[in-house]
Backbone of each chain as ProteinMPNN parsed JSONL, in Angstrom:
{"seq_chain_A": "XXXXXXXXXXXXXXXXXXXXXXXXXXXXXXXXXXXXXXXXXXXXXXXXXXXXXXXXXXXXXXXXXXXXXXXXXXXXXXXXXXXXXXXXXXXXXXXXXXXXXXXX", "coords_chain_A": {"N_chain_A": [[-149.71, 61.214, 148.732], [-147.255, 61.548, 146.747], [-144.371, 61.13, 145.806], [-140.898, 61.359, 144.099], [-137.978, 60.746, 143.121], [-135.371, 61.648, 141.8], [-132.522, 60.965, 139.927], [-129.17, 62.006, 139.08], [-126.614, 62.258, 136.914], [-124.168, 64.597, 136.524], [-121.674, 66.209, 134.301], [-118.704, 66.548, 134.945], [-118.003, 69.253, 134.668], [-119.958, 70.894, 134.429], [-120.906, 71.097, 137.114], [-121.386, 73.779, 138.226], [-123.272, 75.517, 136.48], [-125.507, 73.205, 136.388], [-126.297, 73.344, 139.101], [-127.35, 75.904, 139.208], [-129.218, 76.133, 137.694], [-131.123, 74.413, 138.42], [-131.301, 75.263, 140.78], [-133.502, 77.518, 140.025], [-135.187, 75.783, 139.072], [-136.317, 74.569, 141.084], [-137.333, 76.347, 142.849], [-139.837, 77.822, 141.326], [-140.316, 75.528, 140.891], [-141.693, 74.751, 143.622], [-143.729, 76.822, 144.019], [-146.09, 75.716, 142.933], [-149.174, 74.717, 143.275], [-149.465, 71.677, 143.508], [-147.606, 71.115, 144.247], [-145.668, 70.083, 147.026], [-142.679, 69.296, 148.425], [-139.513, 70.609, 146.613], [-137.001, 69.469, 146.503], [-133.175, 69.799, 146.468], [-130.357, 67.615, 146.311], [-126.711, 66.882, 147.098], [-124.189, 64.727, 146.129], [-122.099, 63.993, 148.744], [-119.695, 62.265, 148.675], [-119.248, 61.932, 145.931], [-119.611, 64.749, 144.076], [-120.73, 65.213, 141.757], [-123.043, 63.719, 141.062], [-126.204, 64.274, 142.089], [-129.383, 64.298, 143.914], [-133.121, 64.648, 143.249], [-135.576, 65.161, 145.129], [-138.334, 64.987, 145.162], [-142.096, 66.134, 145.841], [-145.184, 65.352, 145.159], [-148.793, 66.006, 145.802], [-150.835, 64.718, 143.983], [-150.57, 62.349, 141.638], [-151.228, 63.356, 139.476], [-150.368, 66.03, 139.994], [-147.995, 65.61, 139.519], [-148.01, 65.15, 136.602], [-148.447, 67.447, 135.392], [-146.398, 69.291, 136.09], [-144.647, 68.646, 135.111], [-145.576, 70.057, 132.603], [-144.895, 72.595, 132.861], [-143.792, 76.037, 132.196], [-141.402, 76.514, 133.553], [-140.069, 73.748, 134.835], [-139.807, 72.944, 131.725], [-137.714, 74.694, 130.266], [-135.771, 73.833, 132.225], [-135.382, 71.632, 131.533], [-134.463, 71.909, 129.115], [-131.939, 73.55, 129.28], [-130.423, 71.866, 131.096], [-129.735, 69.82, 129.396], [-127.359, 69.478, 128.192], [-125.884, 68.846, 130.008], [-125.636, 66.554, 131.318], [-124.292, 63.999, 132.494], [-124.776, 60.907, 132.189], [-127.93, 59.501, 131.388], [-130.595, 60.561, 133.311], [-132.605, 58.905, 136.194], [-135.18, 57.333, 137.58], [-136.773, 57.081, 140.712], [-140.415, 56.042, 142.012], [-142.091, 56.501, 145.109], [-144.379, 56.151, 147.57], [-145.678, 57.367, 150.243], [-144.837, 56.448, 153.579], [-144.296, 57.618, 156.447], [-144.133, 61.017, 156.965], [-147.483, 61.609, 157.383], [-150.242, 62.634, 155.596], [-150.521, 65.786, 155.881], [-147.973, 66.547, 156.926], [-145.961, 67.25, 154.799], [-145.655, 69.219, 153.925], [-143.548, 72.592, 153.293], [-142.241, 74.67, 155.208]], "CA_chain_A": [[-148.533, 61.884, 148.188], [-146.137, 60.968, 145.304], [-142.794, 61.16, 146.141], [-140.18, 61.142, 142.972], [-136.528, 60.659, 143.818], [-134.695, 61.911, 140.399], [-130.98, 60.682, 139.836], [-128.749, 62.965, 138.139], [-125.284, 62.525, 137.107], [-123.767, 65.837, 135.842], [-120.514, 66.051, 133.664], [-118.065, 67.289, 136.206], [-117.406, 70.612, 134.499], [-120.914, 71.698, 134.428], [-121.796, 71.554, 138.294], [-121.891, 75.107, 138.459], [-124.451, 75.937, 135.856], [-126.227, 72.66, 136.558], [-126.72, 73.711, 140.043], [-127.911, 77.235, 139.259], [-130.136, 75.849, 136.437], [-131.571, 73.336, 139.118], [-132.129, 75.973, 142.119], [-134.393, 78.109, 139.398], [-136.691, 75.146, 138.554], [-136.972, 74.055, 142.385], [-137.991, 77.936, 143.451], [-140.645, 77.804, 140.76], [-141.49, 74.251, 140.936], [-142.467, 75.178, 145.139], [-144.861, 77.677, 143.385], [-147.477, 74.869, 142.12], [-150.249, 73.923, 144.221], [-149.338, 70.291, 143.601], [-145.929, 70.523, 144.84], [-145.343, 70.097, 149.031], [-141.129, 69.738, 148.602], [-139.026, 70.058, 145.801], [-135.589, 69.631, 147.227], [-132.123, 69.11, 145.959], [-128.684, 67.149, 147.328], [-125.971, 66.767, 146.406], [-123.6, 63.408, 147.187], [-120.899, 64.237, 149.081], [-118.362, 61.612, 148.107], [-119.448, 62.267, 144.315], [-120.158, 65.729, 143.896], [-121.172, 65.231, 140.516], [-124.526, 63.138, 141.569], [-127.332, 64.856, 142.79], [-130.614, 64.004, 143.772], [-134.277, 65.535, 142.873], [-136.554, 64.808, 146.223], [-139.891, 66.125, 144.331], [-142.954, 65.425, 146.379], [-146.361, 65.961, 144.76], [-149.776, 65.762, 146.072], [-151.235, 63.469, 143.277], [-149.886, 61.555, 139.934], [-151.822, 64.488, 138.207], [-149.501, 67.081, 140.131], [-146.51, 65.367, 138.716], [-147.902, 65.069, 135.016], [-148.982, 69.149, 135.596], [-145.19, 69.669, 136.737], [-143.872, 68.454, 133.306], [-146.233, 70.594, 131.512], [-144.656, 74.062, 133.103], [-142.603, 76.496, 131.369], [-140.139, 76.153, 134.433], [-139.945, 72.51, 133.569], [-139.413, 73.025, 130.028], [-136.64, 76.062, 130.708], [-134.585, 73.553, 133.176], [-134.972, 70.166, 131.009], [-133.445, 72.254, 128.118], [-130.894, 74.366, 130.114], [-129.536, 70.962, 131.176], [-130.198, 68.457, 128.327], [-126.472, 69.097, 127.723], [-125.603, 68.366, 131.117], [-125.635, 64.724, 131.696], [-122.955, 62.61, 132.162], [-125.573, 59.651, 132.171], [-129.254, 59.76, 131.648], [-131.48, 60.474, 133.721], [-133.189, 57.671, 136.59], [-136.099, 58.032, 139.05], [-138.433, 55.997, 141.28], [-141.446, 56.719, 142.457], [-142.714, 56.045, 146.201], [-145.476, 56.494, 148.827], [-145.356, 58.47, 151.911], [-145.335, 55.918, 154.663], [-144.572, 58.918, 157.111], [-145.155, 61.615, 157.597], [-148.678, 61.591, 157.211], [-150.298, 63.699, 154.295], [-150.164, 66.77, 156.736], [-146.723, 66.657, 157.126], [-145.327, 66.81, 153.822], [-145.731, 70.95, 153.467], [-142.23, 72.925, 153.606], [-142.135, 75.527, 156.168]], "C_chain_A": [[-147.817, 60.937, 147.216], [-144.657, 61.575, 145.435], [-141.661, 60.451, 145.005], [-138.761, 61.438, 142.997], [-135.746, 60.842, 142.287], [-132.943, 61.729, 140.858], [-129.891, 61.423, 139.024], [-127.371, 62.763, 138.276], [-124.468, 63.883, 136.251], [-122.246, 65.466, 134.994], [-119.661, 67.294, 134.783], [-117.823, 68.965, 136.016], [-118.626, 71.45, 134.336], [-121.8, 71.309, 135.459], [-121.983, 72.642, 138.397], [-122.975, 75.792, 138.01], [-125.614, 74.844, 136.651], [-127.12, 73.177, 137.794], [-127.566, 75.103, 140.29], [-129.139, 77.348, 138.629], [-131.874, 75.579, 137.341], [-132.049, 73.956, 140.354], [-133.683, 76.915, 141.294], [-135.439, 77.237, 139.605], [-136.621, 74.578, 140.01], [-137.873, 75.243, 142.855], [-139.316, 78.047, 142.541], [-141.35, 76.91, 141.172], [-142.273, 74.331, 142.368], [-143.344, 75.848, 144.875], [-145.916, 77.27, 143.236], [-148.08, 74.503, 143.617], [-149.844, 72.733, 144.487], [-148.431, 69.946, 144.001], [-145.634, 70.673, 146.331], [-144.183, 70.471, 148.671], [-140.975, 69.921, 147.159], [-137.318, 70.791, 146.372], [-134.282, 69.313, 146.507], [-131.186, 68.957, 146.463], [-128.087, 66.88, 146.249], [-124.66, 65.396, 147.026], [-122.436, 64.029, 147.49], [-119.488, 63.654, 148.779], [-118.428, 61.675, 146.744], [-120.165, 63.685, 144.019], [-120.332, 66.184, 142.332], [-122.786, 64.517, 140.513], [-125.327, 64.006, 142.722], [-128.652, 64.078, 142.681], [-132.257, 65.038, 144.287], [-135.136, 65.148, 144.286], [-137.673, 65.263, 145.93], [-140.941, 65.401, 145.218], [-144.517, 66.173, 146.407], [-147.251, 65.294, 145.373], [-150.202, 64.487, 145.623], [-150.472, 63.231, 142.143], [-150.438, 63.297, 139.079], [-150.762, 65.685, 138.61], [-148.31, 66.872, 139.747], [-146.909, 65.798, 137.201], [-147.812, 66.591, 134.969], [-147.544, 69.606, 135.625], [-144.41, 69.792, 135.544], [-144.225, 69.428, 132.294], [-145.686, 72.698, 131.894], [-143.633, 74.899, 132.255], [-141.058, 76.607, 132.261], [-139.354, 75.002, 133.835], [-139.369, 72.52, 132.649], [-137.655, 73.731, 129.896], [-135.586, 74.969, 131.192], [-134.172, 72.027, 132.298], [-134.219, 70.489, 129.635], [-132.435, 72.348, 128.415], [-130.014, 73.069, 130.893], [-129.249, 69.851, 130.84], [-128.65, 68.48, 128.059], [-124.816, 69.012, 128.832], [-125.166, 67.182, 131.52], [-124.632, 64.477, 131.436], [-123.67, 61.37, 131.486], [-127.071, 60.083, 131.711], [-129.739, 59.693, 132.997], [-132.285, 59.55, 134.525], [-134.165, 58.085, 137.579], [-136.985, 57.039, 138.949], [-139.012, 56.932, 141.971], [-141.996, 56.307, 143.926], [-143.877, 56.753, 146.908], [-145.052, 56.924, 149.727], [-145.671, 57.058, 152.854], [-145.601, 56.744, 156.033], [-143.601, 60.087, 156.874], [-146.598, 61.74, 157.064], [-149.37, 62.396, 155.901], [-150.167, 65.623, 154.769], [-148.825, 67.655, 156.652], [-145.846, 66.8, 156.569], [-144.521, 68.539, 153.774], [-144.099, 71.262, 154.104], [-142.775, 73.996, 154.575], [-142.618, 76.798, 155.55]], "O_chain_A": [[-147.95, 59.72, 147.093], [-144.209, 62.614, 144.95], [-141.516, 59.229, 144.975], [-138.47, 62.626, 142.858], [-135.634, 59.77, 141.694], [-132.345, 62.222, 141.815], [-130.076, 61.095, 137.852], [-126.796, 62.956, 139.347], [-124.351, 63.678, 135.043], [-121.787, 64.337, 135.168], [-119.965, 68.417, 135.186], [-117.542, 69.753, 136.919], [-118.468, 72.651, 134.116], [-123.005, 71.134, 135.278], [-123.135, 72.788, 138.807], [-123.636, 76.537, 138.733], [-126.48, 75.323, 137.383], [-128.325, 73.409, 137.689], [-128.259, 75.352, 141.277], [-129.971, 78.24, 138.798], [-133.003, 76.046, 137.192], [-132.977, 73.464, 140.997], [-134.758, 76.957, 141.892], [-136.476, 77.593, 140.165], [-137.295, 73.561, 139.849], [-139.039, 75.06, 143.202], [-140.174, 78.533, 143.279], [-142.481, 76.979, 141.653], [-143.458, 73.999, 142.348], [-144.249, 75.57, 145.661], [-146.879, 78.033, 143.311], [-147.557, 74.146, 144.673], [-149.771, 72.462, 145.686], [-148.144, 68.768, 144.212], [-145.285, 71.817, 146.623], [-144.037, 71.677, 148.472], [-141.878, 69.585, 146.392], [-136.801, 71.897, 146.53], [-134.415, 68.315, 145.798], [-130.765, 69.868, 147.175], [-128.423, 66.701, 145.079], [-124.371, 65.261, 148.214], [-121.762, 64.581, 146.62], [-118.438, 64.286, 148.661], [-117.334, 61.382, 146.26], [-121.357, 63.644, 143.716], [-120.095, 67.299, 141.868], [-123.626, 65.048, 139.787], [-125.034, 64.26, 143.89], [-129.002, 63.399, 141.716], [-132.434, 65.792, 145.244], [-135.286, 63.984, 143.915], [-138.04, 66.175, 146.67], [-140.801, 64.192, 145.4], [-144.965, 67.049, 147.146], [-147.0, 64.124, 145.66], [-150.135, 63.439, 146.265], [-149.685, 64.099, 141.766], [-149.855, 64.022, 138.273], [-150.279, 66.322, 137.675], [-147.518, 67.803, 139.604], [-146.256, 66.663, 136.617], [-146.828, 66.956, 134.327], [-147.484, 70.643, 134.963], [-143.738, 70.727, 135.109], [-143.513, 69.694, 131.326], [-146.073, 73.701, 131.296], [-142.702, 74.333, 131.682], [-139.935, 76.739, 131.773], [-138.504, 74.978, 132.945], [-138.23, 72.054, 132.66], [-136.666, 73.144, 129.456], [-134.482, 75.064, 130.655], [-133.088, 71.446, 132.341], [-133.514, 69.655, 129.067], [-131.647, 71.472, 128.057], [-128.884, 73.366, 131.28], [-128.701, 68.974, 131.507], [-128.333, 67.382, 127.601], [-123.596, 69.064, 128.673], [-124.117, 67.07, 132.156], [-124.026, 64.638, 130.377], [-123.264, 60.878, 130.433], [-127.237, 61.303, 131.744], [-129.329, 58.834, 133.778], [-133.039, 59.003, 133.719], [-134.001, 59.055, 138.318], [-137.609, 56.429, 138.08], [-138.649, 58.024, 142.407], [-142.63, 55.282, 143.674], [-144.16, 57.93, 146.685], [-143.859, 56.82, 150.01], [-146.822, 56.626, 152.795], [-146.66, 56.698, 156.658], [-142.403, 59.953, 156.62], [-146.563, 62.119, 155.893], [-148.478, 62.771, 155.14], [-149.772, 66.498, 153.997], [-148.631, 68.851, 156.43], [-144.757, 66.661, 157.126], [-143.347, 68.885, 153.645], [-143.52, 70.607, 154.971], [-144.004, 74.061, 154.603], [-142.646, 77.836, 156.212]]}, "seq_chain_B": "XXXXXXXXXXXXXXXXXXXXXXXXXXXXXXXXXXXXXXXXXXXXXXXXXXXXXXXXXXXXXXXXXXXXXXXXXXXXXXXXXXXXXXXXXXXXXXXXXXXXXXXX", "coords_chain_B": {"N_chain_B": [[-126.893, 71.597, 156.562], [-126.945, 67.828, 156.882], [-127.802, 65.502, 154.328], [-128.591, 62.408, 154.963], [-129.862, 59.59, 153.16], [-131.106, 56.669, 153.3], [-131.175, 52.996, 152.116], [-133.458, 50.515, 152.331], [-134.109, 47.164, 152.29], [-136.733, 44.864, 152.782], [-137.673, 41.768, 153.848], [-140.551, 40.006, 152.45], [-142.736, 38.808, 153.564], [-141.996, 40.958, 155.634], [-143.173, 43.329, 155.683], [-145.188, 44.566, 157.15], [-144.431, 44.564, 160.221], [-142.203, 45.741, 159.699], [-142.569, 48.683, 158.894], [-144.309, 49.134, 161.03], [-142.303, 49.537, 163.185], [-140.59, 51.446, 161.67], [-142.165, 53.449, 161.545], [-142.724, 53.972, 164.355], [-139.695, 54.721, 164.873], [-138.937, 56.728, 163.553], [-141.052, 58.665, 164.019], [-139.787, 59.417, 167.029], [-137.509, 60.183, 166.421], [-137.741, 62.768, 164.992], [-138.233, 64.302, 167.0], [-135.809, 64.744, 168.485], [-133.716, 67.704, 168.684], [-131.761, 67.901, 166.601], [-132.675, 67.087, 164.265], [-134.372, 67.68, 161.443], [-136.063, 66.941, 159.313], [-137.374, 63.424, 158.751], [-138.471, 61.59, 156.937], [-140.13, 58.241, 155.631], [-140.391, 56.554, 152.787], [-142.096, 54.077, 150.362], [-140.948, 51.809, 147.714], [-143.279, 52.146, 144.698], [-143.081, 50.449, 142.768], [-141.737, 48.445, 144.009], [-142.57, 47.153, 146.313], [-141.536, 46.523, 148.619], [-138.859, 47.627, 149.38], [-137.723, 50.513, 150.783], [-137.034, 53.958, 151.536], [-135.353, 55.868, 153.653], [-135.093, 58.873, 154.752], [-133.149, 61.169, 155.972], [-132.678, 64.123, 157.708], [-130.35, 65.987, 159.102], [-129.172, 68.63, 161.102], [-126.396, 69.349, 161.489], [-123.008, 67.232, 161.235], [-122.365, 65.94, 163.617], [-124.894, 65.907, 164.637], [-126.043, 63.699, 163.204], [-124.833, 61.498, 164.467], [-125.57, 61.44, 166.916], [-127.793, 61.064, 166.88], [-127.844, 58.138, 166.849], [-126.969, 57.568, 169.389], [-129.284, 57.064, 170.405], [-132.135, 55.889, 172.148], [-134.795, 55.398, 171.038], [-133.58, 54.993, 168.279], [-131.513, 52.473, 169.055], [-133.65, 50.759, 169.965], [-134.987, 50.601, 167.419], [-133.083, 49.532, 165.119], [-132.386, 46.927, 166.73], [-135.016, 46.249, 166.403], [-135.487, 45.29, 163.582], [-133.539, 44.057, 162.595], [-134.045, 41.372, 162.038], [-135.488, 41.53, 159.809], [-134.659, 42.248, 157.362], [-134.115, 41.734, 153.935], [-131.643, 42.42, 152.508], [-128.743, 43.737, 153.115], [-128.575, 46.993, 154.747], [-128.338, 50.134, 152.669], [-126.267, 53.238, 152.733], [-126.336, 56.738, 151.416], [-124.892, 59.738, 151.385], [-125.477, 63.589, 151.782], [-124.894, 66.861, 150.542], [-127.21, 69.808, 150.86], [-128.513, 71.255, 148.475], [-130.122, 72.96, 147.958], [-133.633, 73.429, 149.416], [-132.38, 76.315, 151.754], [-130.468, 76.452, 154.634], [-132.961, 76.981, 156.256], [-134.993, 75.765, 154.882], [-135.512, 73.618, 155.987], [-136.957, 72.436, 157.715], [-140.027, 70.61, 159.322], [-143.245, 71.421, 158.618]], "CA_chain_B": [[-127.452, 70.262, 156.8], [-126.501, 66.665, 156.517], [-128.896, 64.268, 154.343], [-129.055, 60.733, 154.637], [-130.458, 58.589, 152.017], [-130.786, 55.149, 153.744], [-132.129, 51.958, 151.455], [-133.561, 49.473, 152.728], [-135.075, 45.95, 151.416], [-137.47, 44.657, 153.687], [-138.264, 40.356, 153.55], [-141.482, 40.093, 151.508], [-143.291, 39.035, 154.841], [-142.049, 41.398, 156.984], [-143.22, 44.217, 155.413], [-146.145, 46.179, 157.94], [-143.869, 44.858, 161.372], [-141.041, 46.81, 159.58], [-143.558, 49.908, 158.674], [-144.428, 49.844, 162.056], [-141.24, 49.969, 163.899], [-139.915, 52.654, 161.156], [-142.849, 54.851, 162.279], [-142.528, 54.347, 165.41], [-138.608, 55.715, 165.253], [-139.265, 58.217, 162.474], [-141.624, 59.9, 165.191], [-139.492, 59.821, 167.76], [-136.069, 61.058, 165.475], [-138.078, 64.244, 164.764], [-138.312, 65.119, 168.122], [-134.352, 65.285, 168.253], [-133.229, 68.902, 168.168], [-130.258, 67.518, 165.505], [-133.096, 66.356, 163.251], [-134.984, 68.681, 160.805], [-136.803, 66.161, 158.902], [-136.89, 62.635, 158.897], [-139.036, 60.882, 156.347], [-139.737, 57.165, 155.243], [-141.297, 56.427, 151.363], [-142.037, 53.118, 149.943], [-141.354, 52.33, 146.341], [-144.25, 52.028, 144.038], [-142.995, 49.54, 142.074], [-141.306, 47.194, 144.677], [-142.969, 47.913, 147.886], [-140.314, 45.972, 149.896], [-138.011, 48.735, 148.996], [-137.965, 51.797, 151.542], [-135.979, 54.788, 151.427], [-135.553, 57.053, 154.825], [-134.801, 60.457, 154.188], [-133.055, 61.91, 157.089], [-132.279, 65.312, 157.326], [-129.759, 66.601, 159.891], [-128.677, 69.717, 160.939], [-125.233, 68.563, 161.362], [-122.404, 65.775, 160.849], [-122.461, 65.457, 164.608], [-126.502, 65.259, 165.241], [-125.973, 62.323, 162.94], [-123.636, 60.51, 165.261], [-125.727, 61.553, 168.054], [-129.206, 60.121, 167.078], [-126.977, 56.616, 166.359], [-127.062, 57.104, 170.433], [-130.721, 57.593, 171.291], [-132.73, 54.81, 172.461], [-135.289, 55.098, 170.074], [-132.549, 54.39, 167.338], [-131.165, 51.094, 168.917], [-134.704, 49.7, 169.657], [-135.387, 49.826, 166.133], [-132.273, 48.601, 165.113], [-132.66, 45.633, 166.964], [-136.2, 45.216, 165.956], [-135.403, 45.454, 162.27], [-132.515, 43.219, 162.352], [-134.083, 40.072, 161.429], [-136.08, 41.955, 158.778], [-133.931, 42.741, 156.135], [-133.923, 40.788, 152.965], [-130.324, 42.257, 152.027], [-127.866, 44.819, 154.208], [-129.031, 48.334, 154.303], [-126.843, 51.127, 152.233], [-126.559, 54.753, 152.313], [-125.37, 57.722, 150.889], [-125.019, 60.813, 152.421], [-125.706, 64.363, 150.888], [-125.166, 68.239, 151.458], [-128.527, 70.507, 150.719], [-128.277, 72.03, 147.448], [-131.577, 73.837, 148.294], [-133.577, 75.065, 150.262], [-131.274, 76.658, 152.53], [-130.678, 76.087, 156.027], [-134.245, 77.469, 157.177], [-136.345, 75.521, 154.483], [-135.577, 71.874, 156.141], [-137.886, 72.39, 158.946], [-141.021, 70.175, 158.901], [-144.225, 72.328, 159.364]], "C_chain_B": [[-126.597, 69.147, 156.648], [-127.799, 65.722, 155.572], [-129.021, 63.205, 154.335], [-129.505, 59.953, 153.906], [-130.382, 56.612, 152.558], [-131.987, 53.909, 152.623], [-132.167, 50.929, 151.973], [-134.62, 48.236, 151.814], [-135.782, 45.24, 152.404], [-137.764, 42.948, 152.842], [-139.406, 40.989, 153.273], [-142.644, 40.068, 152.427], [-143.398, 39.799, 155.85], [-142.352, 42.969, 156.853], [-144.252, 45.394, 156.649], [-145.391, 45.724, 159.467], [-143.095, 45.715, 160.915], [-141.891, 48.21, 159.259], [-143.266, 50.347, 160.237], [-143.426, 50.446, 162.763], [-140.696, 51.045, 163.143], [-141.122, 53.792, 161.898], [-142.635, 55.387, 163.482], [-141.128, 55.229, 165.821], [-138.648, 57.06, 164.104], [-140.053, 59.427, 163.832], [-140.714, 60.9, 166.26], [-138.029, 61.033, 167.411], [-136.374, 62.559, 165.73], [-137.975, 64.93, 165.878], [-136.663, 65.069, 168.905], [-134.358, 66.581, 167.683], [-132.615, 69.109, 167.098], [-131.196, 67.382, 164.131], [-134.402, 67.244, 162.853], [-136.056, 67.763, 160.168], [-136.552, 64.216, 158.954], [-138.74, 61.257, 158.503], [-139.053, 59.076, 155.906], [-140.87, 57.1, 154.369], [-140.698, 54.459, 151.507], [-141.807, 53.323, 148.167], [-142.431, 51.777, 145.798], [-144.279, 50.262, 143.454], [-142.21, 48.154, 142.76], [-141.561, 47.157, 146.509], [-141.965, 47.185, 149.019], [-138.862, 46.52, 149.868], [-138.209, 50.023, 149.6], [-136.689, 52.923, 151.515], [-136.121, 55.663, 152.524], [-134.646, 58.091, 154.561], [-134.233, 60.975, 155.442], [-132.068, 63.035, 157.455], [-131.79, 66.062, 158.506], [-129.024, 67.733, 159.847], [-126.934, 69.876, 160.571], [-124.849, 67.359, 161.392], [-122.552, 65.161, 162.605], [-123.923, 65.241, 165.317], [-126.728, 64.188, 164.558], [-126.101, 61.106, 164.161], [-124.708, 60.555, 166.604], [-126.971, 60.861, 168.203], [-128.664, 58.665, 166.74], [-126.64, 56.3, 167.959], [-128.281, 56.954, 171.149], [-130.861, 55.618, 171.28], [-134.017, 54.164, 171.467], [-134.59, 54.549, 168.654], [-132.073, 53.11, 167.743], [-132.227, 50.254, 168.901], [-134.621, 49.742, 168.302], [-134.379, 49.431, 165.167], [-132.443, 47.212, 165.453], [-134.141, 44.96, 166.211], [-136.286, 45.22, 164.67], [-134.304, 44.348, 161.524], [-133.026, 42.281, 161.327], [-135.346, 40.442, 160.298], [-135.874, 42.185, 157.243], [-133.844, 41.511, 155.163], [-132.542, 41.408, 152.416], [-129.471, 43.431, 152.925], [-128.19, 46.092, 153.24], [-127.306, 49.094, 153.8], [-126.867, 52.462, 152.182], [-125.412, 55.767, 151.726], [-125.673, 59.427, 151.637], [-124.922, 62.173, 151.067], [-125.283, 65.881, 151.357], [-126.97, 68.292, 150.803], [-127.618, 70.972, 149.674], [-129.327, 73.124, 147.361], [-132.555, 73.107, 148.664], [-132.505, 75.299, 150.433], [-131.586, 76.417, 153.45], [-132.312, 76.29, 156.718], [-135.048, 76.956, 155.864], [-136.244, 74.123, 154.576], [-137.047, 71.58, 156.726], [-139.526, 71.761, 158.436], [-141.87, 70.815, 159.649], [-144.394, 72.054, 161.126]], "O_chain_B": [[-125.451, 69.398, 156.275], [-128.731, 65.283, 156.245], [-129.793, 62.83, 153.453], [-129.441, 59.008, 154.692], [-129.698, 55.683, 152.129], [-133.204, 54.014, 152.472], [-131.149, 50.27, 152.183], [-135.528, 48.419, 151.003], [-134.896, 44.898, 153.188], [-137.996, 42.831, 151.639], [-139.597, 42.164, 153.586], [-143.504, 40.945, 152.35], [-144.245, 39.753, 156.742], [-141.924, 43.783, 157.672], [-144.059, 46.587, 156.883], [-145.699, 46.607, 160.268], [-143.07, 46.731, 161.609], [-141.189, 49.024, 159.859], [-142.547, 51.237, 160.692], [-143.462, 51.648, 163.023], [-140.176, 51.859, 163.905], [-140.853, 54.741, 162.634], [-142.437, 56.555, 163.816], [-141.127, 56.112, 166.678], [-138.275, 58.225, 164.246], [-139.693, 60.506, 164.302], [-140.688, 62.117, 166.443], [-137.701, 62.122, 167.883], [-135.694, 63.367, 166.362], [-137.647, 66.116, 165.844], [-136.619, 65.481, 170.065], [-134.803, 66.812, 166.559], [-132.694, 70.184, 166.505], [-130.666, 67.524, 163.029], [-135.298, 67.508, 163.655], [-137.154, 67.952, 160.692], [-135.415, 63.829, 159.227], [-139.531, 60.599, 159.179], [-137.932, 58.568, 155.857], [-142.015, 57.394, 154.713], [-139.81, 53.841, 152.094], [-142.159, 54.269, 147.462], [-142.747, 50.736, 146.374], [-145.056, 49.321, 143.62], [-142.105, 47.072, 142.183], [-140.833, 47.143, 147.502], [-141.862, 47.531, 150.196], [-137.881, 45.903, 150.283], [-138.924, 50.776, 148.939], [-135.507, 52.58, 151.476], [-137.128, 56.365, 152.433], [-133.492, 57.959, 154.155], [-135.167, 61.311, 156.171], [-130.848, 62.877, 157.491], [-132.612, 66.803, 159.046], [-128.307, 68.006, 158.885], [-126.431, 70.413, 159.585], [-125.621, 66.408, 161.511], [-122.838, 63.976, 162.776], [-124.094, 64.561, 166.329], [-127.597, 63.462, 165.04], [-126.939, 60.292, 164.548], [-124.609, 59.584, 167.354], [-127.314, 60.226, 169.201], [-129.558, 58.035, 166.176], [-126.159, 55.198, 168.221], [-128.322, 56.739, 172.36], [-130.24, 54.662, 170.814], [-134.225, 52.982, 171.193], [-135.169, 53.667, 168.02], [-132.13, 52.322, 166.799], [-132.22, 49.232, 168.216], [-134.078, 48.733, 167.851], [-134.889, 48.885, 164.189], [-132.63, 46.365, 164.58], [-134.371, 43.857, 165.716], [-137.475, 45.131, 164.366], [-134.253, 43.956, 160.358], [-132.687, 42.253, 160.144], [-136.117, 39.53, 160.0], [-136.653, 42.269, 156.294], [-133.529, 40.399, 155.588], [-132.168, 40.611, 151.555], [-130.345, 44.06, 153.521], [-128.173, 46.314, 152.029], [-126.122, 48.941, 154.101], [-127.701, 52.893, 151.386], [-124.189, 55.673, 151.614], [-126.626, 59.906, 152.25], [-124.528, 62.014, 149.912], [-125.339, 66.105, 152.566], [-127.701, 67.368, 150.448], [-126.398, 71.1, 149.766], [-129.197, 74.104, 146.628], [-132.484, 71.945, 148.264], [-131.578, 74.869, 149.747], [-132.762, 76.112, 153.651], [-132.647, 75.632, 157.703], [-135.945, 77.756, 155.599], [-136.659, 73.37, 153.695], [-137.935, 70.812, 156.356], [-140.145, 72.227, 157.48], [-141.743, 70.973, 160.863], [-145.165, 72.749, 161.787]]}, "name": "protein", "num_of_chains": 2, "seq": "XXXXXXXXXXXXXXXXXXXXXXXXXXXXXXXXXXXXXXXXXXXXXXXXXXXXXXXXXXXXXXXXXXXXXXXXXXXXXXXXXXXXXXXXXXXXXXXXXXXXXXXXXXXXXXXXXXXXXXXXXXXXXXXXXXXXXXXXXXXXXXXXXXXXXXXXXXXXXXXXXXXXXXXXXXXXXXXXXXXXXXXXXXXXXXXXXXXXXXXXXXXXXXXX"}
């Protein structure tokens, strides 16, 4: 698994869209073969920071992820969003196992 | 929900005792009623960099796995592991919804 933790700071006056923008391309992005989660939070003491919990199969199900018209649709629809750019690391599954990843 | 976001930095040496002991309480977490998911990733690019994901139903099944037994053992056995003091941030769910935490 590939596990991609996206950082997002919004401009305070466009959580509402952001968030509506951002449930579309998760409900899609769950659609792909290559995608187990794709989850989103939101920080509680900064409810302007959210974070992406994306967790693909392989590297190729991420690059595949970029290439969707979902994708495309949500990185427009909130290109004028940002407070900040954009930050994300990438990790390994230590657990749960590769099994264990799937949403319900 | 509640989510957790805990970071941790793991000494450079002590990286597969600390694996182990996270698995070992990651296992047991899940099997807390309070606790919907309860993941641990490495990062790619600094593998002594872990992030546990832990995904409670509520603010009080928090508080409550902070009494289990599996939680202080690995506390203690993690102590002298840390290359800098762990930090977290806490989250709501922005999506799923309540019924898409659940790990298969």
């Amino acid at each position: 698994m590939l596990i991609v933790h996206v950082s997002v700071q919004v401009k305070e006056d466009r959580v509402a869209p952001f968030i509506e923008a951002t449930k579309k391309n998760a409900t899609a992005s769950r659609g792909e073969p290559g995608i187990a989660r794709f989850d989103v939070v939101q920080q509680l003491d900064e409810p302007t920071r959210f974070v992406l919990v994306e967790v693909y199969r392989t590297a190729e199900d991420a690059a595949k992820h970029k290439e969707t018209a979902h994708y495309a649709a949500w990185r427009d629809a909130v290109a004028d969003m940002m407070a900040a750019p954009r930050s994300s690391k990438k990790f390994a599954a230590v657990t749960p196992d590769a099994t264990g990843w799937d949403s319900p």
